[in-house]
C-alpha positions as CSV (number, residue, x, y, z in Angstrom):
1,X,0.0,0.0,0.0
2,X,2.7,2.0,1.3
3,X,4.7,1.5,-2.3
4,X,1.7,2.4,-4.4
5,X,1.2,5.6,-2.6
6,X,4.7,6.7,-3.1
7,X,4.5,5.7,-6.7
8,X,1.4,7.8,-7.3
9,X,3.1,10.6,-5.4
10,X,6.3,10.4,-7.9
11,X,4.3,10.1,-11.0
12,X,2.3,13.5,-9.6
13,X,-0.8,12.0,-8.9
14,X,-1.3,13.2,-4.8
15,X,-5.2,13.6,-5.2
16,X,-5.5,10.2,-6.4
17,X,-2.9,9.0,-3.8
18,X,-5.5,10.2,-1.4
19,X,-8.5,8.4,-2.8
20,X,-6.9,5.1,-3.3
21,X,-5.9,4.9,0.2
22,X,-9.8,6.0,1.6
23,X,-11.1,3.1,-1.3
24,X,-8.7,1.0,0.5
25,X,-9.7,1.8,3.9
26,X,-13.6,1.5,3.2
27,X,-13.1,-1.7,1.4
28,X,-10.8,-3.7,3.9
29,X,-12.5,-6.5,6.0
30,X,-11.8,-6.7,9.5
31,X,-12.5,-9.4,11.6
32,X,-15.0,-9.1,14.2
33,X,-16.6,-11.7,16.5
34,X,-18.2,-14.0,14.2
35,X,-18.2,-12.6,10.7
36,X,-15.9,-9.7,8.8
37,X,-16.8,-6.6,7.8
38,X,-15.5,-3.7,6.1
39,X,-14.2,-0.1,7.7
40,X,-17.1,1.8,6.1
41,X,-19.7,-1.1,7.4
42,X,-18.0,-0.1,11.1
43,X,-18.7,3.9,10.4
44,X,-22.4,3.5,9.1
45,X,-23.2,0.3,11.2
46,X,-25.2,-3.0,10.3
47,X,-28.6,-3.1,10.4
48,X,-30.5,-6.1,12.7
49,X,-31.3,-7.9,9.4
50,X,-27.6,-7.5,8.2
51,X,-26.2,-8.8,11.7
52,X,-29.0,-11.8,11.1
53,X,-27.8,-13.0,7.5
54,X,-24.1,-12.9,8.7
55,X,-24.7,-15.1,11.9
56,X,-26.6,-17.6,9.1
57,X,-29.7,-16.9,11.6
58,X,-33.7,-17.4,11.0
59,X,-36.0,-14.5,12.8
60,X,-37.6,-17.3,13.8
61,X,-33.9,-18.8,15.5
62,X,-32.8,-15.0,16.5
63,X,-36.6,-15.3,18.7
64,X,-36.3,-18.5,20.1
65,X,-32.7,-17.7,21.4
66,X,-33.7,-14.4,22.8
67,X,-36.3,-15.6,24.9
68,X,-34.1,-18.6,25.6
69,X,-31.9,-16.2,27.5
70,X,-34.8,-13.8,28.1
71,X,-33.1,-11.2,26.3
72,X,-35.0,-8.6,23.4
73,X,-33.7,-10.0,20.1
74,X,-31.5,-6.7,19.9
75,X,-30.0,-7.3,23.3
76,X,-29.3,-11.2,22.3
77,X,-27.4,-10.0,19.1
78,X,-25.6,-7.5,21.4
79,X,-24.2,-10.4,23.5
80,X,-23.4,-12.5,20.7
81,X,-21.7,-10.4,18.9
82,X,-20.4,-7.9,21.3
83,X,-21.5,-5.0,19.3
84,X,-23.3,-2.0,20.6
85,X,-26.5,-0.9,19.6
86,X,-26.9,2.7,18.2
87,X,-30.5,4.8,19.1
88,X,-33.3,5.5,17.3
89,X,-36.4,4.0,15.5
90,X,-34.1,1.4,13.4
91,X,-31.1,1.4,15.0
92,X,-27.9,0.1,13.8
93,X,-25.4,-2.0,15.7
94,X,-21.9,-0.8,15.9
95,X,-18.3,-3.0,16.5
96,X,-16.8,-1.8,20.0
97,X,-14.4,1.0,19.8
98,X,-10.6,-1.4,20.5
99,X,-9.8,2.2,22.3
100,X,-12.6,1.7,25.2
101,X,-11.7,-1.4,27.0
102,X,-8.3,-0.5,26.9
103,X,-8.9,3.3,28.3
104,X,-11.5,1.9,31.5
């Protein structure tokens, strides 16, 4: 990455140095819990149904397992995956922030 930058630099190309290096950032998995998912997926968060499909989980699986541990279906996925759940009407979940365990 490192090399291609520099190259792009040399040849006079800094804007596009810039935007290959973003595109690269957005694009690149990370490994989370149970299933990967790209830097841009981390800024805007996953939706419920998202976090669903990569755990290879039903509704009908996600509500059984939630009462099971007489949890809300949001809180189950919460404790599952160890991601945090944003506010609103259809909130998103979020990966943990590597920074906050470490900080407390």
């Amino acid at each position: 990455m490192q090399q291609l930058r520099e190259a792009l630099i040399a040849a006079g190309a800094i804007s596009l140095a810039s935007g290959v290096e973003e595109h690269l950032a957005e694009n690149t998995s990370i490994e989370g819990g149970k299933f990967l998912y790209s830097v841009k997926e981390a800024r805007e968060g996953l939706s419920k149904t998202e976090i669903m499909r990569r755990l290879d989980m039903t509704t009908t699986t996600l509500k059984r397992l939630a009462e099971t541990e007489r949890l809300s279906e949001e809180k189950y996925l919460v404790k599952v995956t160890g991601w945090q759940l944003g506010s609103g009407e259809r909130p998103k979940f979020y990966p943990p922030q590597p920074n906050a365990q470490e900080q407390g």
